[in-house]
C-alpha positions in Angstrom: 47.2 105.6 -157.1 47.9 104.9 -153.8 46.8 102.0 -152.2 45.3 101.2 -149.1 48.6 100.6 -147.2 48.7 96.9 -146.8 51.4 95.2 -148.3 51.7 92.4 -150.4 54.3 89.5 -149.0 57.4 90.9 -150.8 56.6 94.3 -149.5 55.9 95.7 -152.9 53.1 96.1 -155.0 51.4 93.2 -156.7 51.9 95.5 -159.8 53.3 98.6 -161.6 52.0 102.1 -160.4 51.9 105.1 -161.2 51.7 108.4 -158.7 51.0 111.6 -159.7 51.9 114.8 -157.4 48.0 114.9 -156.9 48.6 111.5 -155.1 51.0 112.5 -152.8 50.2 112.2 -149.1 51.5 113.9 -146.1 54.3 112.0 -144.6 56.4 112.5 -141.2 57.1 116.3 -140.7 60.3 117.9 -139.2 59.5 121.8 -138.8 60.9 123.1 -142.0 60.0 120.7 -144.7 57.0 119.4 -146.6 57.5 116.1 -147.0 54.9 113.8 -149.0 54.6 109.9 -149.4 54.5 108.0 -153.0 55.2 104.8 -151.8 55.9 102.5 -148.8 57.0 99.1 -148.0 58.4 97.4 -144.9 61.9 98.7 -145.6 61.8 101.8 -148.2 59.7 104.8 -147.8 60.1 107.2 -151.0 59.0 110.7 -151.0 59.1 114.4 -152.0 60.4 116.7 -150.2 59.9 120.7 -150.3 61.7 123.1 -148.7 60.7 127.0 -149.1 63.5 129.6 -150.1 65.7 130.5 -147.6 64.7 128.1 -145.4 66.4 126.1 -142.4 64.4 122.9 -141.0 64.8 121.7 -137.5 67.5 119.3 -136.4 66.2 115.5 -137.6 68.1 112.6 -138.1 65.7 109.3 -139.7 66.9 106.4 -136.9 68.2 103.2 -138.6 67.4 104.2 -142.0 69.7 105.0 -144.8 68.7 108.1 -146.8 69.3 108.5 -150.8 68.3 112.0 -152.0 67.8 113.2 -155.2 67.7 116.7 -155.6 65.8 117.9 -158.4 65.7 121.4 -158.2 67.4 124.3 -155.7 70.2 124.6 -153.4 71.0 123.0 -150.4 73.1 123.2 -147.4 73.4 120.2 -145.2 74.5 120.9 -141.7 76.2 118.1 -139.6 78.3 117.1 -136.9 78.4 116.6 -133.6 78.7 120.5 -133.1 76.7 121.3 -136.2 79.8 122.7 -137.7 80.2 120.4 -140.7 78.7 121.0 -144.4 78.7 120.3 -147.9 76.6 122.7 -150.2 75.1 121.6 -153.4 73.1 122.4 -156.5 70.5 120.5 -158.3 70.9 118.4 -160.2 73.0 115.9 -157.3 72.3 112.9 -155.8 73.3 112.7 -151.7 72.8 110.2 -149.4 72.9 110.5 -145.1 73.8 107.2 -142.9 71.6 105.9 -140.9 71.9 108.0 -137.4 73.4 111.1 -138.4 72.0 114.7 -137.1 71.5 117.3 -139.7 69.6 119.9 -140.7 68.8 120.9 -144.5 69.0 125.1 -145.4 67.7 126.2 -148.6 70.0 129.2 -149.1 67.9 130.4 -152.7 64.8 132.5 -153.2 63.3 129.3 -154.8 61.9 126.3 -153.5 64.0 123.0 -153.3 62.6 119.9 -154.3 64.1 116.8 -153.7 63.0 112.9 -154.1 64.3 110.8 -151.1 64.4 107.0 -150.6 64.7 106.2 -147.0 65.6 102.7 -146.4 65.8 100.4 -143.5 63.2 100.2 -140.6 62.4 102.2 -137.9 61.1 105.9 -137.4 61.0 107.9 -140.8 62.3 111.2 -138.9 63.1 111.5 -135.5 63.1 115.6 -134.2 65.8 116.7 -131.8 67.0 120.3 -130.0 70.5 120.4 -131.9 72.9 118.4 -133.4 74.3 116.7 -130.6 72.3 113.0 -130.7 70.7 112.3 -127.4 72.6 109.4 -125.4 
């Protein structure tokens, strides 16, 4: 169950939950990606995260916030670099994580969806949208 948003002092819940994907709740959007909130605190966001087959989303990069991935089913292709010519290609199962700051784009190179659970940690924007993969000054 998701609660009403407020927090408790420590930022967590006062007790154990459980989400199910009913639960789930629509979360910041970069064109490309379906992304939906479990849980939230001052400094950790986790959520799932779709991406249809043979998909590319927009250019994104999530501010201050470090991002641990968990990809639980599919194929990705992160794109990176100040030119966009860096990547690393994966298949679930794999773990990934993104520094804070970094422009990138996600491709789902498969007929089948990707699904992926990602912790984004730190404070700040969850996704920031930009034109390419050059970071604004």
């Amino acid at each position: 169950m998701i609660r009403d948003g407020s927090l408790v002092p420590d930022g967590g819940s006062a007790s154990p939950e459980f989400v199910t994907p009913d639960d789930l709740q629509s979360a910041a959007e970069t064109p490309g990606v379906d992304r939906r909130l479990a849980f939230e605190t001052r400094n950790n966001v986790m959520v799932q995260s779709r991406v249809a087959g043979n998909t590319a989303t927009d250019w994104h990069h999530h501010g201050d916030r470090h991002v641990y991935i968990y990809l639980v089913e599919g194929s990705v292709v992160l794109e990176y670099g100040p030119d966009g010519d860096q990547r690393l290609e994966g298949t679930a199962p794999l773990f990934a994580q993104i520094p804070p700051g970094i422009v990138h784009r996600d491709f789902n190179p498969a007929e089948t969806e990707q699904v992926s659970i990602i912790n984004f940690v730190g404070s700040g924007p969850l996704v920031v949208n930009v034109d390419g993969p050059t970071a604004p000054e």
